[in-house]
N, C-alpha and C positions, 0 to 999 in steps of 0.2 A: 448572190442574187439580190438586188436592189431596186427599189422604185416600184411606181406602176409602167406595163407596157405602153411603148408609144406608138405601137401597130392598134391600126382599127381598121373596121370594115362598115359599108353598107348593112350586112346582111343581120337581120336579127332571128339569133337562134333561138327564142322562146315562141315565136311565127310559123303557126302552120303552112304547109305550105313547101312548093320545090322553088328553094331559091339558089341561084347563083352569080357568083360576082369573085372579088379576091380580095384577100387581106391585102394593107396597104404598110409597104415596111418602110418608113421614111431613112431616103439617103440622100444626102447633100454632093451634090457634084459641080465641078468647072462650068456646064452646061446645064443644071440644072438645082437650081440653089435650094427650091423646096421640093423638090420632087420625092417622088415615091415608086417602091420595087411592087408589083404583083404579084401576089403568092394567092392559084388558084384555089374557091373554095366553094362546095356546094353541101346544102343544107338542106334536110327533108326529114319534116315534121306533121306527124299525125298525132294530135293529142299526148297522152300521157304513157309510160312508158320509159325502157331502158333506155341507153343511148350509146349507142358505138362510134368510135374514132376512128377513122381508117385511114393510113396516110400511106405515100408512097414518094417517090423522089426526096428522099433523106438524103440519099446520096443520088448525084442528078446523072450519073452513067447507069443507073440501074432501072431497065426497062417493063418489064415483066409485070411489074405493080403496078407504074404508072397508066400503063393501058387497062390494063383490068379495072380501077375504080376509073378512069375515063368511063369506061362504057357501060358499068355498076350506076353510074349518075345519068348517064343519056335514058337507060331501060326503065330505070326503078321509079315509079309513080308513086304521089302521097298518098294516095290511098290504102295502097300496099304497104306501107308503112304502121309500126301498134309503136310510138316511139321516137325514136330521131337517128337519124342518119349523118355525120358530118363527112366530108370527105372533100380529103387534098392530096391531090391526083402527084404536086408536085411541091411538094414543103420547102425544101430547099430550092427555090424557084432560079436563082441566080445562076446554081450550079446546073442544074436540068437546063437549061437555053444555052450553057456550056457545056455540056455534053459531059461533066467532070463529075469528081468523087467531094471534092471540095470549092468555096465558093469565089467566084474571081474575084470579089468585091473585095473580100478580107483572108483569103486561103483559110478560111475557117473549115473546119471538118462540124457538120454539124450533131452528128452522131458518137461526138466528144466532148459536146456542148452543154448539157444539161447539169444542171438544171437554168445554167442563161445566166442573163443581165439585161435591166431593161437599158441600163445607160450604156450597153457594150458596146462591141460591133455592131454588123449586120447579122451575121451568124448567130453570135450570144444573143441580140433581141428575137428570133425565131422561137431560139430553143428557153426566151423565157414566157412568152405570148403564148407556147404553148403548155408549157407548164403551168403558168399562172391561172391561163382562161380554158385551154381546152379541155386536157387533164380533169381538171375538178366536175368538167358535167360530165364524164364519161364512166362505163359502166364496164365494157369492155376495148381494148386499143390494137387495133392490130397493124402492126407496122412492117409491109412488105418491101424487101431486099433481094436482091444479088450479089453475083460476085464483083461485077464494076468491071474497069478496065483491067485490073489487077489480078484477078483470081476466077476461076472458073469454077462452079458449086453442084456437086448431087443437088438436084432437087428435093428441098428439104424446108423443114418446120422447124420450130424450137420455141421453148422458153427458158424464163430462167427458175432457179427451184422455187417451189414455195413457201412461204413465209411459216405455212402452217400446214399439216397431215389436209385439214380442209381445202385450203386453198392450192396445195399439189394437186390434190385429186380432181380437181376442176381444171387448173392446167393440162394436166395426161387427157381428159375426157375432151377440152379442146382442139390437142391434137388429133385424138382420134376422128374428130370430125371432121376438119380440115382435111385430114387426107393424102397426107404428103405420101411418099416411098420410103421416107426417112423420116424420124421425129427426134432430135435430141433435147437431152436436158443440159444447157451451160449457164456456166456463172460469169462467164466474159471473159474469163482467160483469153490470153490472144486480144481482144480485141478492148473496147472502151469501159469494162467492169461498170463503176459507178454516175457515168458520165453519160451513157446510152439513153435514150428515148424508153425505153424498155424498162430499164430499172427506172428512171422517173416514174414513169407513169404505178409499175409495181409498188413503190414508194406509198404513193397516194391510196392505193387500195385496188385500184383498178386489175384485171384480167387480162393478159399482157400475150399476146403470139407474136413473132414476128417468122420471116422465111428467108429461106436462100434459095432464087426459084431459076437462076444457071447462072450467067457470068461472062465475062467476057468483054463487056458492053454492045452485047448482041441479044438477040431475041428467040429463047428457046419455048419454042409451040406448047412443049408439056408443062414448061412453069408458067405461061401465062391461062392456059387450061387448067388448071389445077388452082389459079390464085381467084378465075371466075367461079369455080364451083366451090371451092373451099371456102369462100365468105357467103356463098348463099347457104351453104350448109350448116352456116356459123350462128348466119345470122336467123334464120329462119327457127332454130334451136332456141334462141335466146327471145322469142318470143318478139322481135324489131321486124321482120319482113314475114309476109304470109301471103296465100294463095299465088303460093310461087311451088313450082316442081321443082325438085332439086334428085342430081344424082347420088347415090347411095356412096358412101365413102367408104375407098380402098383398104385395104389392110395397112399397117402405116410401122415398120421397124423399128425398135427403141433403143434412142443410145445416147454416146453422152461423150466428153471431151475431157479427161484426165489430165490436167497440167500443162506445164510449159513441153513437155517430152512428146504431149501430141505433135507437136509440132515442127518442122523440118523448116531451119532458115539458112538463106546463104553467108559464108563468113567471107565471100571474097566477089567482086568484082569481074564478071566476066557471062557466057553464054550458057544459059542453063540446060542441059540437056537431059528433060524426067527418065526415068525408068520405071513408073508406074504411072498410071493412069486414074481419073477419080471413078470411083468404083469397084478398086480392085482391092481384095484382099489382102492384105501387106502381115508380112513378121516383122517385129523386134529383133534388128540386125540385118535386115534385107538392104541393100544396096535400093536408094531414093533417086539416085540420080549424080550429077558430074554437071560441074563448072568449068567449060574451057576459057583460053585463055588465046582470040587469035593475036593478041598484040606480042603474044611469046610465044608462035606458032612448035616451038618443043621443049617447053614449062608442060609438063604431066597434067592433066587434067585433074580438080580437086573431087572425090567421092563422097557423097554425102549418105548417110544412113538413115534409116526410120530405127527410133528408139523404142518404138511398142507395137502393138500388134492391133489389127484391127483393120475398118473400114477405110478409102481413102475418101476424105469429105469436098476436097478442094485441092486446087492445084494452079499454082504459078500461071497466070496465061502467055505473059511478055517474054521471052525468050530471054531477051538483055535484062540481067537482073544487080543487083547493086549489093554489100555487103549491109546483111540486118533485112533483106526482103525474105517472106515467108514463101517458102514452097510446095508446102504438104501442111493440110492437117489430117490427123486422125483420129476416127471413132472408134470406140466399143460399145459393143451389146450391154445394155443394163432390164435386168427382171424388174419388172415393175410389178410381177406379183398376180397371181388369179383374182386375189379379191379386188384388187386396184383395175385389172384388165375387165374385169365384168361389170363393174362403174363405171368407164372413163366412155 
């Protein structure tokens, strides 16, 4: 991580006041020598007070979040506000008007990006603008996901552990609020460990949710339900939004991701065909599914296993799957204990 960022905006976040406008990410093209990417962003400020981050198109195939703070910014008045409000509807802006997980500009994945560069890419400079500038005024970050074109996801919550017995137990109590169906605790096995938006931001001190609210790169009704009420229920807790109704949060299951064995990938080439579904119950040693093969219409198809037992969290969407793509993961139940459950 180097330099100061070369992304700015109009918009001043010390400014009472609902403003919006967009960061401005400088790229140099054939057609455009000084031009600049827009990366949406709206700001709402009532005096003094916490400050929540809430971002959504991290990855730009993931719908769910993006519409929920769309419409979090059209409703929410400053008034209503004890605090500040930032929200970008679509971070990874390049990839979201590409409908993708990563960005056309530089195939950057930006949610393996952090903590950036301000001389990088395009990519790298997002994830260091927001590291450097956003990050540090925030109080709480919650960073809403799916599964993308790739995976299809339980409607679910997550963080990662806490740093400290204190700051877990504020973690578990923001799941509970939010409200998922599911709430795990992971360290990023599987996916980006120390490079994630998530750990940055934990890094810095901040209070970190992020979700998987369905998958597919389609639009499932109870994860975008759930990502509206889950941040009013967040935020209204945290003292940032008031004289708002908010509904009462669900009961929310606790669990968690055990290693690479969670996880079911393909070792070959060919047509996936699941045998279990996400939500379903699985053993350790249950048949996961089969890899056919029509280019060797009678080459045996390959069987693949689930190594543990437990919840299914996710599941392959694309049929056509490649050797090293993920197919399954799985959860377990973890206690998080009566005195933790009657705090959280």
């Amino acid at each position: 991580m180097t330099g100061q960022t070369r992304i700015w905006t109009p918009i001043d976040y010390d400014a009472d006041g609902k403003q919006s406008d967009c960061l401005r990410l400088p790229h140099s093209t054939d057609l455009s020598a000084y031009g600049w990417v827009p990366i949406p962003l709206a700001c709402i400020k009532n005096g003094s007070g916490p400050t929540a981050l809430l971002i959504a198109g991290n990855h730009g195939d993931e719908y769910e979040g993006q519409i929920a703070l769309c419409k979090l910014a059209r409703e929410i008045r400053h008034d209503q506000v004890s605090g500040r409000l930032i929200i970008l509807p679509g971070l990874n802006s390049p990839a979201v008007a590409a409908g993708r997980r990563v960005s056309p500009l530089d195939e950057g994945n930006l949610n393996r990006s952090f903590p950036g560069d301000a001389a990088g890419s395009p990519t790298q400079m997002i994830a260091h603008y927001v590291c450097q500038v956003l990050i540090p005024m925030a109080d709480i970050v919650v960073d809403l996901h799916s599964g993308g074109r790739s995976l299809d996801y339980a409607v679910s919550a997550l963080v990662r552990p806490g740093r400290t017995v204190e700051e877990h137990e504020k973690l578990l109590r923001l799941l509970r609020l939010f409200g998922a169906p599911i709430s795990f605790v992971s360290d990023g096995t599987g996916g980006g460990g120390l490079t994630t938006l998530a750990a940055a931001a934990q890094q810095q001190g901040a209070l970190v949710l992020t979700t998987e609210l369905g998958g597919g790169a389609t639009l499932r009704k109870e994860g975008l339900a759930l990502a509206e009420a889950g941040l009013k229920r967040i935020l209204k807790d945290q003292g940032i939004l008031r004289d708002l109704a908010t509904q009462p949060a669900s009961p929310t299951r606790f669990m968690t991701v055990k290693g690479h064995d969670a996880f079911v990938y393909a070792h070959s080439r060919g047509i996936f065909e699941p045998a279990a579904d996400i939500g379903d119950e699985v053993v350790g040693g249950q048949i996961a599914g089969h890899i056919h093969f029509p280019d060797l219409p009678t080459r045996e198809p390959e069987t693949l296993f689930f190594a543990t037992s437990g919840l299914v969290a996710c599941r392959r969407a694309p049929s056509l799957t490649e050797r090293g793509d993920c197919l399954f993961k799985v959860m377990e139940d973890i206690d998080i204990g009566p005195d933790r459950a009657s705090h959280a």
